[in-house]
C-alpha positions as CSV (number, residue, x, y, z in Angstrom):
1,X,34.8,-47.3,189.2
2,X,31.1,-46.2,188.4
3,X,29.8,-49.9,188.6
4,X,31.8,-50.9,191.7
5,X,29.8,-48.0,193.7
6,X,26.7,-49.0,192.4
7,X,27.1,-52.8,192.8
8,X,28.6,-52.5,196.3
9,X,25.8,-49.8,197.3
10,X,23.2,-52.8,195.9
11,X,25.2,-55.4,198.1
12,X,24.5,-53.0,201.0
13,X,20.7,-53.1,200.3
14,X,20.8,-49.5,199.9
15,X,18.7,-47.2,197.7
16,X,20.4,-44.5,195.9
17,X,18.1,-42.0,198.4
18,X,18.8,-44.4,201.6
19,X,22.3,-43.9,200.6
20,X,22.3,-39.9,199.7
21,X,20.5,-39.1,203.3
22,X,23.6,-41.2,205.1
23,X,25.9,-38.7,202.6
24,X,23.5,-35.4,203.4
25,X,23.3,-34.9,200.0
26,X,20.2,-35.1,197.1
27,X,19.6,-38.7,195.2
28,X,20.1,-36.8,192.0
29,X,23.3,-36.0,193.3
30,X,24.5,-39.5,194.1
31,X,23.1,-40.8,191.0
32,X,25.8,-38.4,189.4
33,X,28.5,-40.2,190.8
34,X,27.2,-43.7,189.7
35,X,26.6,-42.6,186.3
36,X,30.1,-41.0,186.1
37,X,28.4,-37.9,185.4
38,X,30.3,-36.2,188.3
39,X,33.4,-37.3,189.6
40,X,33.4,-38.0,193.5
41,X,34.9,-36.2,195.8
42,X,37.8,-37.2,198.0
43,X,35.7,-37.1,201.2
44,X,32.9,-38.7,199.8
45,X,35.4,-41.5,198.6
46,X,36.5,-41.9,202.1
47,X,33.3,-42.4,203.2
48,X,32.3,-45.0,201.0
49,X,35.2,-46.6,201.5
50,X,34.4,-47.2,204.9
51,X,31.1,-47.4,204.9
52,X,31.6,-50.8,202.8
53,X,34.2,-51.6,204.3
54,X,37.0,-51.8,201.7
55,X,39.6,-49.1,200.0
56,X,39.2,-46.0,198.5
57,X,41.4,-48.0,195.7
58,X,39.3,-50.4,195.4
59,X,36.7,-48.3,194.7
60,X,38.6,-46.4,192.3
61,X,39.3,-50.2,190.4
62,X,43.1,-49.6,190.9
63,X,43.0,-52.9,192.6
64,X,40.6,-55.8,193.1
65,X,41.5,-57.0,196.2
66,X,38.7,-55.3,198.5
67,X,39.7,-55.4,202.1
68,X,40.6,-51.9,203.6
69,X,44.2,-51.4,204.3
70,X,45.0,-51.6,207.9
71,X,44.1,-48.1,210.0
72,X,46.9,-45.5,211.0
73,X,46.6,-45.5,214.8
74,X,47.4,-41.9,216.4
């Protein structure tokens, strides 16, 4: 999972602190996840997930297909 957020966040041409800011959180703290230091939390998944447009799955490297499901309308 760890080198899918960093490689998608590098696709994105985001720094780690361009990327933190959008997350309201510290660099340090982002690097964390990344490094698998700290594990990432569910809303933060979400987030990511569609901020790059894929699924929190994906992310997660329970699959490698990386478009996002289709969205619950309500």
């Amino acid at each position: 999972m760890y080198p899918r957020l960093r490689d998608l966040r590098e696709d994105a041409n985001l720094s780690q602190a361009k990327l933190a800011k959008q997350l309201d959180m510290s660099q340090t703290g982002y690097s964390k996840y990344e490094t698998g230091e700290n594990d990432v939390p569910t809303a933060i998944l979400i987030t990511l997930a569609r901020l790059y447009k894929t699924s929190v799955d994906y992310l997660l490297g329970l699959t490698n297909v990386r478009e996002p499901y289709p969205r619950i309308r309500g």
